[in-house]
DOGUKOL-332902 format. One record per atom (N, C-alpha, C): residue in three letters; x, y, z; residue number from 1. Coordinates in Angstrom, 2 decimals. Layout:
N
{kenu = ALA&px = X&py = Y&pz = Z&mivex = NUM}
...
This chain:
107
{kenu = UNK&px = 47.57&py = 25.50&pz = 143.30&mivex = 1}
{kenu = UNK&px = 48.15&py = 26.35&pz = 144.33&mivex = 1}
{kenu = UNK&px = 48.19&py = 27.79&pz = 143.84&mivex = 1}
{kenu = UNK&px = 48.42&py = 28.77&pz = 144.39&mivex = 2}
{kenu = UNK&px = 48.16&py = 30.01&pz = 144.86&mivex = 2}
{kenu = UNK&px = 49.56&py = 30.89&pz = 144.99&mivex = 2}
{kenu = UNK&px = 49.91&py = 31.71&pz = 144.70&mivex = 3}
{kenu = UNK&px = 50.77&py = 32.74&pz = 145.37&mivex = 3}
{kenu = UNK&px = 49.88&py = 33.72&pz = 146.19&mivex = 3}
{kenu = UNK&px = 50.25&py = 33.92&pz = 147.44&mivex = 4}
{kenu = UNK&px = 49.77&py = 34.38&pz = 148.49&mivex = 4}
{kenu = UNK&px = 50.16&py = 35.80&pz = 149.05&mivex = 4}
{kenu = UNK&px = 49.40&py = 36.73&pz = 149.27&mivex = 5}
{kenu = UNK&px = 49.86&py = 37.83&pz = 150.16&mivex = 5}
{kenu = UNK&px = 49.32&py = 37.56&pz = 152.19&mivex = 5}
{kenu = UNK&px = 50.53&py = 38.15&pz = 152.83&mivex = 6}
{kenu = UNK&px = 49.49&py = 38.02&pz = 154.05&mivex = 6}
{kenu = UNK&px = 48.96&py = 39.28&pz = 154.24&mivex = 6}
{kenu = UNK&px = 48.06&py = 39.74&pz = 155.41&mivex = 7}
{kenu = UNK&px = 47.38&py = 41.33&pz = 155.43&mivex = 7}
{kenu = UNK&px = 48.77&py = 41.93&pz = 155.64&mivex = 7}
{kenu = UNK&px = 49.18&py = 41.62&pz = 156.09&mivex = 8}
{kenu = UNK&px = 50.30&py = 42.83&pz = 156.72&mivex = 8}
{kenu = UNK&px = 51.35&py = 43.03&pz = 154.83&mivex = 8}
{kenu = UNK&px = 51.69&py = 42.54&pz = 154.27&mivex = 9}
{kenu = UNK&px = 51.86&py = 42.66&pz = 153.05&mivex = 9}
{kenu = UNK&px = 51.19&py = 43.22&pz = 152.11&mivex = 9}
{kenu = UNK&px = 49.94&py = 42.83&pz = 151.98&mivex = 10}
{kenu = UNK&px = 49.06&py = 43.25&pz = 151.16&mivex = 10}
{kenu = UNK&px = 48.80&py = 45.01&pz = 151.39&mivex = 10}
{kenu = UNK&px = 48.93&py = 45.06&pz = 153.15&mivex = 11}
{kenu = UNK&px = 48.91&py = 46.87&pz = 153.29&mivex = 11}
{kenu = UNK&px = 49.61&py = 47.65&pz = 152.87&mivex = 11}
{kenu = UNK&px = 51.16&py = 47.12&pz = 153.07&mivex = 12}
{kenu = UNK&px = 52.45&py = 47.75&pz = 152.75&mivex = 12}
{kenu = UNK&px = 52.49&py = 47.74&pz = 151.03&mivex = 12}
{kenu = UNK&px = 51.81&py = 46.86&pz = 150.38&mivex = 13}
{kenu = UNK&px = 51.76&py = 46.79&pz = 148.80&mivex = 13}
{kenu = UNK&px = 50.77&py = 48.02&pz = 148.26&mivex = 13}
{kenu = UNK&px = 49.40&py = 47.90&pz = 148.91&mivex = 14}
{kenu = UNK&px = 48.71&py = 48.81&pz = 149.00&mivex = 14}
{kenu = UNK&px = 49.18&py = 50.67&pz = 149.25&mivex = 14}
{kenu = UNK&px = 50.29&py = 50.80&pz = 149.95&mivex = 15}
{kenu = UNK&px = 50.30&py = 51.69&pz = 150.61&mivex = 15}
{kenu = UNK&px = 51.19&py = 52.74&pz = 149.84&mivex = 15}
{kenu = UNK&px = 52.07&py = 51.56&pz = 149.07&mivex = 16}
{kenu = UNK&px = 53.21&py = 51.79&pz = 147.90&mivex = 16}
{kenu = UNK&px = 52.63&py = 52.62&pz = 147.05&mivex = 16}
{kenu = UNK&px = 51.78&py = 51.42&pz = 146.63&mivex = 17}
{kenu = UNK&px = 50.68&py = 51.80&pz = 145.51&mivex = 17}
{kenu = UNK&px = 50.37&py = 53.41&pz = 145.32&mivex = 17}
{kenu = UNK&px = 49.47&py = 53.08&pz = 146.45&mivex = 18}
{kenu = UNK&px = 49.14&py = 54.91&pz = 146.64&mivex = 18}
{kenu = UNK&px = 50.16&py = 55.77&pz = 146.70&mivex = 18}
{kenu = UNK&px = 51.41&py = 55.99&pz = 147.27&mivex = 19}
{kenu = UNK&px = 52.07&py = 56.99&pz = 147.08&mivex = 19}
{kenu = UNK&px = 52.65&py = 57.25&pz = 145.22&mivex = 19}
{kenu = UNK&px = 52.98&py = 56.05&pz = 145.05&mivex = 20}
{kenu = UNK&px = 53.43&py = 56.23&pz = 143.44&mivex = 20}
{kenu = UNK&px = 52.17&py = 56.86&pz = 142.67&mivex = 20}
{kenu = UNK&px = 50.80&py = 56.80&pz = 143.01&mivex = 21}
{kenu = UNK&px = 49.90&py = 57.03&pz = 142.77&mivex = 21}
{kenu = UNK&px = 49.80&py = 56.46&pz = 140.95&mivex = 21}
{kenu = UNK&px = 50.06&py = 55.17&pz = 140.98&mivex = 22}
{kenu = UNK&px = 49.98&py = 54.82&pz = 139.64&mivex = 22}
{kenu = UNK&px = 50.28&py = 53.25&pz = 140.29&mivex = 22}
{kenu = UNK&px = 49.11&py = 51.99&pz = 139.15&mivex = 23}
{kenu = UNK&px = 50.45&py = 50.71&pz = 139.66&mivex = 23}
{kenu = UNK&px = 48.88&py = 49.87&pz = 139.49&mivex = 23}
{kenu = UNK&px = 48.69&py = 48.83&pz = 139.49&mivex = 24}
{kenu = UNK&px = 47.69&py = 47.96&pz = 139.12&mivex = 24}
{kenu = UNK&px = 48.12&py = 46.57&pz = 140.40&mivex = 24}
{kenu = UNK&px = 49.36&py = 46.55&pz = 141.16&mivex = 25}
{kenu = UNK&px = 49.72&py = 45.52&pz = 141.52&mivex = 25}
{kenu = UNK&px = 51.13&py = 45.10&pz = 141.84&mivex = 25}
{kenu = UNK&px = 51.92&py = 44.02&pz = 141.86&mivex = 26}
{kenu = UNK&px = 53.01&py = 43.56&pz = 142.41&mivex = 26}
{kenu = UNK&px = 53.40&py = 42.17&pz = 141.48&mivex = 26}
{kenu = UNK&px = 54.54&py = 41.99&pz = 141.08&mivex = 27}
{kenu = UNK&px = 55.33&py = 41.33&pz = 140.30&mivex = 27}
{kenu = UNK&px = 56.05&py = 40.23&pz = 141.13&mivex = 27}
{kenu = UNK&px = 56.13&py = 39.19&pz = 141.31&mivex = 28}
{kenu = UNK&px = 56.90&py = 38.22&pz = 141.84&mivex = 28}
{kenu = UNK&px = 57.57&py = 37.41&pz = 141.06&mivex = 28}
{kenu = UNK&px = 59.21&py = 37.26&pz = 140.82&mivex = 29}
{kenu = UNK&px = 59.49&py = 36.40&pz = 139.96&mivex = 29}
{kenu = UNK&px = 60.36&py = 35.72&pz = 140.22&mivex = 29}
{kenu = UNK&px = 61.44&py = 35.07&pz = 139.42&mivex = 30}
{kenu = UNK&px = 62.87&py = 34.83&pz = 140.30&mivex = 30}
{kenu = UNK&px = 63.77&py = 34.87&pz = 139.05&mivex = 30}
{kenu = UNK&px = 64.87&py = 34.74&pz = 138.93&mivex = 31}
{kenu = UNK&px = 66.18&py = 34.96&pz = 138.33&mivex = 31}
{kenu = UNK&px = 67.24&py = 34.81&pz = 138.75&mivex = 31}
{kenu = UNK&px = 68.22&py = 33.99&pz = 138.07&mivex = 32}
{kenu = UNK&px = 69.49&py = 33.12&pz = 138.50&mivex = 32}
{kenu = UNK&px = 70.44&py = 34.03&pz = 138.90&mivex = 32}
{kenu = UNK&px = 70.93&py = 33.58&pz = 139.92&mivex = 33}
{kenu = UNK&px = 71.57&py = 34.53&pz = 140.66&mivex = 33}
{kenu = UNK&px = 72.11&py = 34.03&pz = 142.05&mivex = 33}
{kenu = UNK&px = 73.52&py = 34.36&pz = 142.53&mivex = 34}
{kenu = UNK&px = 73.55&py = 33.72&pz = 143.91&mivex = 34}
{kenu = UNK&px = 74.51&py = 32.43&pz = 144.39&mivex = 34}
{kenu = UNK&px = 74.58&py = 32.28&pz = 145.31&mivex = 35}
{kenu = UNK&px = 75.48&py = 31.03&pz = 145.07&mivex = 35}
{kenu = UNK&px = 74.70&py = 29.85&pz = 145.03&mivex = 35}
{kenu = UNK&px = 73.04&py = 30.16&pz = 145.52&mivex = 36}
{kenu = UNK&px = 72.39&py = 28.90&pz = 145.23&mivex = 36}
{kenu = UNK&px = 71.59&py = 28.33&pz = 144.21&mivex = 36}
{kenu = UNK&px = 71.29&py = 29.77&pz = 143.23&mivex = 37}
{kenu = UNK&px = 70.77&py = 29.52&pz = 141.92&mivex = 37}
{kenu = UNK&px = 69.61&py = 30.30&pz = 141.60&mivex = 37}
{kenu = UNK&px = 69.11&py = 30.69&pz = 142.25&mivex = 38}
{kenu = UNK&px = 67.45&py = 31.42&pz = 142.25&mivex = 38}
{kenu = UNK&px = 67.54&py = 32.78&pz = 143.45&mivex = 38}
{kenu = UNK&px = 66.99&py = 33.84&pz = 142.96&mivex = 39}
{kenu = UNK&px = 66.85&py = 35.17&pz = 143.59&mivex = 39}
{kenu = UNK&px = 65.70&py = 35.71&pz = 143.44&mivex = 39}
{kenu = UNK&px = 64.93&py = 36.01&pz = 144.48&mivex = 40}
{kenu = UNK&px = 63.76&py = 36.61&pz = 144.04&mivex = 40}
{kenu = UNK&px = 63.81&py = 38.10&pz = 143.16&mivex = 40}
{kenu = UNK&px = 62.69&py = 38.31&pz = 142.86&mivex = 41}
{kenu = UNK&px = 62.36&py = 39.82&pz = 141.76&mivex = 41}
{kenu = UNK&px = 61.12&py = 40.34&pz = 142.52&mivex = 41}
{kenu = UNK&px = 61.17&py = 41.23&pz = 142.87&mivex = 42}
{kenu = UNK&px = 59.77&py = 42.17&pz = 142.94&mivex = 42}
{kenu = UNK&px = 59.99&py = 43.25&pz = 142.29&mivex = 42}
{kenu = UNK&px = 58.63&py = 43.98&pz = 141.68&mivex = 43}
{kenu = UNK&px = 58.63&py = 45.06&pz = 140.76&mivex = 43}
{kenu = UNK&px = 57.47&py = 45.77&pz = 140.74&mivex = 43}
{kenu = UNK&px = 56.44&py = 46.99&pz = 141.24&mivex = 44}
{kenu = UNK&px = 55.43&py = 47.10&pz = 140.50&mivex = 44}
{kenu = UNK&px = 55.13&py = 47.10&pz = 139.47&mivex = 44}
{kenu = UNK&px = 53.53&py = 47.02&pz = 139.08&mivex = 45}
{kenu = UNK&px = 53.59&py = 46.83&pz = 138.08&mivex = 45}
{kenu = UNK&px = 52.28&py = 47.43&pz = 137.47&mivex = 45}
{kenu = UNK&px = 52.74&py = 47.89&pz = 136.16&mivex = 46}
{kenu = UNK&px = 51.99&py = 49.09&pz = 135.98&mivex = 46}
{kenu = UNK&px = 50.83&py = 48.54&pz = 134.65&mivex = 46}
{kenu = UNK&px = 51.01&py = 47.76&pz = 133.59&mivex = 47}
{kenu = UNK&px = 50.34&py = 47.18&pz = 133.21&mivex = 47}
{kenu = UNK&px = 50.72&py = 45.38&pz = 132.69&mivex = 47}
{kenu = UNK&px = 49.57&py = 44.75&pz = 132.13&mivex = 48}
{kenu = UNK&px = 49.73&py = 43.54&pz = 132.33&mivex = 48}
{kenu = UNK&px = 50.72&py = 42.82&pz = 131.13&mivex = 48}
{kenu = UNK&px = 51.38&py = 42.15&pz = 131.23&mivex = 49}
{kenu = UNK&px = 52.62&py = 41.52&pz = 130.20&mivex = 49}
{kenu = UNK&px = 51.25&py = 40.23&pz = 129.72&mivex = 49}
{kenu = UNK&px = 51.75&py = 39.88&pz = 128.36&mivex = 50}
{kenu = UNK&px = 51.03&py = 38.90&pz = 128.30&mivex = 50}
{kenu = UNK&px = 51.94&py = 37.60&pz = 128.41&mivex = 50}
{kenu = UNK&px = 51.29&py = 36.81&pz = 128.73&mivex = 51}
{kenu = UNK&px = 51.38&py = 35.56&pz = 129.52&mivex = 51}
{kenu = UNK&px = 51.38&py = 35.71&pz = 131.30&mivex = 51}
{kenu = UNK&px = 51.39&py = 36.89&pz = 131.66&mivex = 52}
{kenu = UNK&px = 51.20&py = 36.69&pz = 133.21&mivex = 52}
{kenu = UNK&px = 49.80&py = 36.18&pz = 133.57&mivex = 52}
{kenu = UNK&px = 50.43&py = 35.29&pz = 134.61&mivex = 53}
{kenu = UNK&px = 49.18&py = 35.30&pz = 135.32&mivex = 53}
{kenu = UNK&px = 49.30&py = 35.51&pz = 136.92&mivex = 53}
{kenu = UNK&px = 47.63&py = 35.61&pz = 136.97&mivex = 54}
{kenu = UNK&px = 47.38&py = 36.81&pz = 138.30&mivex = 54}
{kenu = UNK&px = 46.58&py = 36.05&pz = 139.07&mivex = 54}
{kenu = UNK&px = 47.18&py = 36.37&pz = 140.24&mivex = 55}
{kenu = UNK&px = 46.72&py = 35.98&pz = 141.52&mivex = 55}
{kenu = UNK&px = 46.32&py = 36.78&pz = 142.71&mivex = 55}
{kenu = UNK&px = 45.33&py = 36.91&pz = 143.35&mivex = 56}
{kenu = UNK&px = 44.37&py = 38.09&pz = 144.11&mivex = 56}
{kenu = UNK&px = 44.94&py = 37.53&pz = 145.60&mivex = 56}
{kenu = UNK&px = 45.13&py = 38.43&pz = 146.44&mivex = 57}
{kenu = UNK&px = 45.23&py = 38.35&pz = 147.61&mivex = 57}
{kenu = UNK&px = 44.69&py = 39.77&pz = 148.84&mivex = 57}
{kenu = UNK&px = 43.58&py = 39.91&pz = 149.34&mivex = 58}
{kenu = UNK&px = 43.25&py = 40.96&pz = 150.49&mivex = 58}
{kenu = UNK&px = 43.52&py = 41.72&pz = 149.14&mivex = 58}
{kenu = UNK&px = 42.94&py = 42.08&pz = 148.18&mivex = 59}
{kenu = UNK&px = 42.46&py = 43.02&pz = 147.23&mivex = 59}
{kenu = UNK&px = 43.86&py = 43.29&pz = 146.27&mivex = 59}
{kenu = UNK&px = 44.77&py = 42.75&pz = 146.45&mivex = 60}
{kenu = UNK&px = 45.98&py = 42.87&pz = 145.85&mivex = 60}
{kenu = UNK&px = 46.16&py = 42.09&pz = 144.71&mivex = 60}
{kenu = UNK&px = 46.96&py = 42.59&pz = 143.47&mivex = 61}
{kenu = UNK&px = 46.71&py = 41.81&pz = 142.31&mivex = 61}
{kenu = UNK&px = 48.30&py = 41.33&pz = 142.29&mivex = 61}
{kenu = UNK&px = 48.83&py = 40.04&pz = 142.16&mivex = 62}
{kenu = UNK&px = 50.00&py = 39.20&pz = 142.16&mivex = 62}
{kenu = UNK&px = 49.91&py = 39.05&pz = 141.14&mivex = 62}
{kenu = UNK&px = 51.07&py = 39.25&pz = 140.16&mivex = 63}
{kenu = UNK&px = 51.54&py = 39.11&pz = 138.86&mivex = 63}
{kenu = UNK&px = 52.55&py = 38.07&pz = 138.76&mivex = 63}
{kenu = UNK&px = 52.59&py = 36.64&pz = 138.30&mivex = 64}
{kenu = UNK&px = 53.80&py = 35.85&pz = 137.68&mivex = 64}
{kenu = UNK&px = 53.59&py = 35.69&pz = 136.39&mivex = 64}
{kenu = UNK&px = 55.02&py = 35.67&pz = 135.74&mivex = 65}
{kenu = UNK&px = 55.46&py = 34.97&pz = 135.01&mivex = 65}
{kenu = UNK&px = 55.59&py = 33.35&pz = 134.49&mivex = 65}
{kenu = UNK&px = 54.82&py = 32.83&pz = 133.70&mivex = 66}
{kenu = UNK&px = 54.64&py = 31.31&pz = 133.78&mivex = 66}
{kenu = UNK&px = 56.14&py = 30.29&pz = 134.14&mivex = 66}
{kenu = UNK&px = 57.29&py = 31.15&pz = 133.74&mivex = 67}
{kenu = UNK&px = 58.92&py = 30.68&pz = 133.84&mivex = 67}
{kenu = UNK&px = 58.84&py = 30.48&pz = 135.37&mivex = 67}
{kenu = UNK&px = 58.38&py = 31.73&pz = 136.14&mivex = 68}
{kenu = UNK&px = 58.82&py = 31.62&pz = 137.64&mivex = 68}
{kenu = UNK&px = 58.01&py = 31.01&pz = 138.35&mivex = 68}
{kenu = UNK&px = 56.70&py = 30.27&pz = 137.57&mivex = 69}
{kenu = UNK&px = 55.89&py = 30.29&pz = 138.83&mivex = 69}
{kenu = UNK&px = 56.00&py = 28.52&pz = 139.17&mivex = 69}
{kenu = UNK&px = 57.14&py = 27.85&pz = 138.50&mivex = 70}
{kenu = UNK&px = 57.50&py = 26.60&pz = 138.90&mivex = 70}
{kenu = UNK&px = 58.01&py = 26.45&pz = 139.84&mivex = 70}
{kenu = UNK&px = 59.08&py = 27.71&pz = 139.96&mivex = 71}
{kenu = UNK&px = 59.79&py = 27.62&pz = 141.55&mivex = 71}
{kenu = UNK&px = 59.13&py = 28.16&pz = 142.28&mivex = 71}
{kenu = UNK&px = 57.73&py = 29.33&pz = 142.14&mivex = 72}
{kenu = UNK&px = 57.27&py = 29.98&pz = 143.37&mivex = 72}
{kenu = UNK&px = 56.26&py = 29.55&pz = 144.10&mivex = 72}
{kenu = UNK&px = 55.47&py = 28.32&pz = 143.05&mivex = 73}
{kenu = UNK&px = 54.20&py = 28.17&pz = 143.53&mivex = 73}
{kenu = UNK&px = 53.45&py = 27.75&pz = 145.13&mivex = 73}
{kenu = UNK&px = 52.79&py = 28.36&pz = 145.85&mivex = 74}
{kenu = UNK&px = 52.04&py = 28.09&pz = 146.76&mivex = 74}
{kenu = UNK&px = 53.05&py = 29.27&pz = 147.93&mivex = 74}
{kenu = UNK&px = 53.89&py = 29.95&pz = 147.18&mivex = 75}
{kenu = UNK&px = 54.38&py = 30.98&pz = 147.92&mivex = 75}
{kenu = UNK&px = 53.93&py = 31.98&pz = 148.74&mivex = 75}
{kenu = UNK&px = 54.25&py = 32.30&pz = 149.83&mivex = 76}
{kenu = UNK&px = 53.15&py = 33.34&pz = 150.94&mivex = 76}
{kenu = UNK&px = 54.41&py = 34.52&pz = 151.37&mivex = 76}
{kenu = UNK&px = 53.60&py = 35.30&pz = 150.73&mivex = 77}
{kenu = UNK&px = 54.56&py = 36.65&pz = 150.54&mivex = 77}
{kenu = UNK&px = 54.23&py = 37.62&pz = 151.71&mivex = 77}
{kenu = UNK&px = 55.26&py = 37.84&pz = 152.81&mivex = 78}
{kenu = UNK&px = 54.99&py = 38.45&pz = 154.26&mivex = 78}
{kenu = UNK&px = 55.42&py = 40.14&pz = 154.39&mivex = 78}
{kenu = UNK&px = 55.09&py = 40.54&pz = 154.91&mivex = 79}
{kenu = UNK&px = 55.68&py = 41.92&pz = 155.47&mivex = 79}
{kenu = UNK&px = 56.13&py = 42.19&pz = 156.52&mivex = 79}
{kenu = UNK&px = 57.26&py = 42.03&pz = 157.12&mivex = 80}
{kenu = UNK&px = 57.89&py = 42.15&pz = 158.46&mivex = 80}
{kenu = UNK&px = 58.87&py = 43.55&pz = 158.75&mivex = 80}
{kenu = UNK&px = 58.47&py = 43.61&pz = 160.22&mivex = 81}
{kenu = UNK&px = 59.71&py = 44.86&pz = 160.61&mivex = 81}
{kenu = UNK&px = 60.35&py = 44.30&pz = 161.93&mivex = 81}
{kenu = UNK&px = 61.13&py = 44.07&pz = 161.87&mivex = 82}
{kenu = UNK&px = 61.86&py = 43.85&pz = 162.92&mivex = 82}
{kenu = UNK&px = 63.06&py = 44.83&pz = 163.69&mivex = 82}
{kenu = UNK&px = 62.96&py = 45.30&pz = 164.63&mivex = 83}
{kenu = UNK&px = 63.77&py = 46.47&pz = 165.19&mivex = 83}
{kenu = UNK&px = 63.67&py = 47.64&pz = 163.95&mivex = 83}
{kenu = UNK&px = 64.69&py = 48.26&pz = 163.78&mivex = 84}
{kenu = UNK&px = 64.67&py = 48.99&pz = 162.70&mivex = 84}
{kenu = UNK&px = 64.59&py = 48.20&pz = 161.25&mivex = 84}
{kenu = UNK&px = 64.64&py = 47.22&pz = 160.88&mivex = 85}
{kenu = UNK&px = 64.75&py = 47.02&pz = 159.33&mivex = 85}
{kenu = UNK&px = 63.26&py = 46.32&pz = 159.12&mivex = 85}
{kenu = UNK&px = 63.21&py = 46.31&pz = 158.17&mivex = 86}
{kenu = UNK&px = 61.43&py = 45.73&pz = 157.69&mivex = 86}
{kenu = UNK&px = 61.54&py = 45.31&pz = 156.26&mivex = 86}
{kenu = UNK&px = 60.60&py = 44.87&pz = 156.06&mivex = 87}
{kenu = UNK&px = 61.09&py = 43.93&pz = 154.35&mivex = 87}
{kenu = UNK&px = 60.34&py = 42.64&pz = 154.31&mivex = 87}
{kenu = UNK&px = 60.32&py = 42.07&pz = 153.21&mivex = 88}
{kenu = UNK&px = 59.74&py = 40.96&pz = 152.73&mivex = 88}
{kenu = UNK&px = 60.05&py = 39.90&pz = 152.96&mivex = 88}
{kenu = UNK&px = 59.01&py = 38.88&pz = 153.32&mivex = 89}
{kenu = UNK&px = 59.57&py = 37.65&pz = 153.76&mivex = 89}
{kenu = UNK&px = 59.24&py = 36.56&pz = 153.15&mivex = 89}
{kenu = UNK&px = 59.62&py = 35.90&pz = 152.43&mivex = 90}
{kenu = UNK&px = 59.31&py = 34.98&pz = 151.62&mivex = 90}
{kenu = UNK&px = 58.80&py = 33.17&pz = 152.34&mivex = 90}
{kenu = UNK&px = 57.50&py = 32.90&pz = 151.95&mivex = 91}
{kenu = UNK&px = 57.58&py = 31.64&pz = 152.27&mivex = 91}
{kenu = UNK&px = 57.25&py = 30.87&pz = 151.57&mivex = 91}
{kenu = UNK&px = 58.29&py = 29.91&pz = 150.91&mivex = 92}
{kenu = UNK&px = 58.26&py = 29.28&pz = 149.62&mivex = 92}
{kenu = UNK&px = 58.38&py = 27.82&pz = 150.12&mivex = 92}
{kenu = UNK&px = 57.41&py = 27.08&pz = 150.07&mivex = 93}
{kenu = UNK&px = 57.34&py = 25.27&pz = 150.08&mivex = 93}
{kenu = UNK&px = 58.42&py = 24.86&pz = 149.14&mivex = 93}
{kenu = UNK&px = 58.60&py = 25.12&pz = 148.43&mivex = 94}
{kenu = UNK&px = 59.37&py = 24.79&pz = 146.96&mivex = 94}
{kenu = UNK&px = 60.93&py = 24.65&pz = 147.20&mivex = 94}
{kenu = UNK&px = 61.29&py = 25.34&pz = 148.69&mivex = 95}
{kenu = UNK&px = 63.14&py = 25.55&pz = 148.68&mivex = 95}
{kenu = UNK&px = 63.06&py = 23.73&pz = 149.14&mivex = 95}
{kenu = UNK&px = 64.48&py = 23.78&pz = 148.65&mivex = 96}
{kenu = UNK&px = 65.19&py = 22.52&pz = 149.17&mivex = 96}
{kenu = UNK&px = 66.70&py = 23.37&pz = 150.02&mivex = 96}
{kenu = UNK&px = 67.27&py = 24.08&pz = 149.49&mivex = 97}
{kenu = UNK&px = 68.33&py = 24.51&pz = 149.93&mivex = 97}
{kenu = UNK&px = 68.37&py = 26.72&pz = 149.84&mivex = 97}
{kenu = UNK&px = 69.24&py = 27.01&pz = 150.82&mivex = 98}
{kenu = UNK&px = 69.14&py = 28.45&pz = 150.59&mivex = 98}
{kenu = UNK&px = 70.59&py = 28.53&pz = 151.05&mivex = 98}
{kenu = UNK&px = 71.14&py = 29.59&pz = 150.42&mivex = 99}
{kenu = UNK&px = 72.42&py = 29.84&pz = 150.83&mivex = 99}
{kenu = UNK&px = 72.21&py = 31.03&pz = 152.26&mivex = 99}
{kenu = UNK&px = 73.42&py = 30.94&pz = 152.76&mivex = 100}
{kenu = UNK&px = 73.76&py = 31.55&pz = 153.99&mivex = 100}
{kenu = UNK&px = 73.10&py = 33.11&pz = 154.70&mivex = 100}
{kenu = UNK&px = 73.70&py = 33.64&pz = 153.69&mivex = 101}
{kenu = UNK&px = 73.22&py = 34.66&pz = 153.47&mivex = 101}
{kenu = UNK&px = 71.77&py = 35.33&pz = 153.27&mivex = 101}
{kenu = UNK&px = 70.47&py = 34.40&pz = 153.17&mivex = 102}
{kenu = UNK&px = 69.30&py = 34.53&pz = 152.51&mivex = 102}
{kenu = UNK&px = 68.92&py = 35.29&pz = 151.04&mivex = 102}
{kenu = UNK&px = 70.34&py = 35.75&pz = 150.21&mivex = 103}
{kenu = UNK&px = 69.86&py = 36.04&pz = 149.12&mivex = 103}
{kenu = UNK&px = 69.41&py = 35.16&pz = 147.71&mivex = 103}
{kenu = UNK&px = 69.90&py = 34.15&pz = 148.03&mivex = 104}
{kenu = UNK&px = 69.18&py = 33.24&pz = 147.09&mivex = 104}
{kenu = UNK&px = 69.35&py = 31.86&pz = 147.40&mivex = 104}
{kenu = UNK&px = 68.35&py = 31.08&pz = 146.85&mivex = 105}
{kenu = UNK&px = 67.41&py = 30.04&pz = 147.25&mivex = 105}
{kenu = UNK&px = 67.88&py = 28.90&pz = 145.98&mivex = 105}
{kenu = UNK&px = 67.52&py = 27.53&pz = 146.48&mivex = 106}
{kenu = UNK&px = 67.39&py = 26.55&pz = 145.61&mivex = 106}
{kenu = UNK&px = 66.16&py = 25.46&pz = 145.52&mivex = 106}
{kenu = UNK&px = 65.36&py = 24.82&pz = 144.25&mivex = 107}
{kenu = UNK&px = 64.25&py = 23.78&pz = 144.22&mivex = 107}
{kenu = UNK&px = 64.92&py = 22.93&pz = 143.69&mivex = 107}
């Protein structure tokens, strides 16, 4: 399995990119946190850590961590705007449970 960008993500990653005018890509990870146990991480990312591994999506380079990519795998990482707010949408096969709030998730 795959960690995934969709286009509409991959633009808004892209688009980042270019204004920072520096950046190789996008970081996906997770870290305990929450009332359900797991919180996502995003980060650009400017060069490569060793042990990441990378995953390509619509020209975009996805960076995990081998720790996170037990809970993330086959994840499809969205870009949404809805009325005024816009932001990332996570779609992770892997939840069993998410707390109320959508800030953190459980496998």
């Amino acid at each position: 399995m795959a960690i995934t960008l969709t286009e509409k993500a991959a633009q808004h990653v892209r688009e980042c990119l270019t204004r920072r005018k520096k950046g190789i890509g996008l970081r996906l990870g997770v870290s305990t946190a929450g009332c359900s146990g797991l919180a996502y991480k995003l980060e650009y990312v400017d060069e490569l850590d060793a042990g990441d591994i990378v995953f390509e999506s619509y020209g975009i380079k996805v960076f995990v961590d081998q720790n996170s990519l037990a809970y993330i795998e086959g994840t499809e990482l969205d870009f949404v705007r809805e009325g005024l707010n816009e932001g990332f949408r996570f779609h992770n096969p892997n939840i069993k449970d998410a707390c109320g709030c959508g800030e953190s998730f459980r496998v």
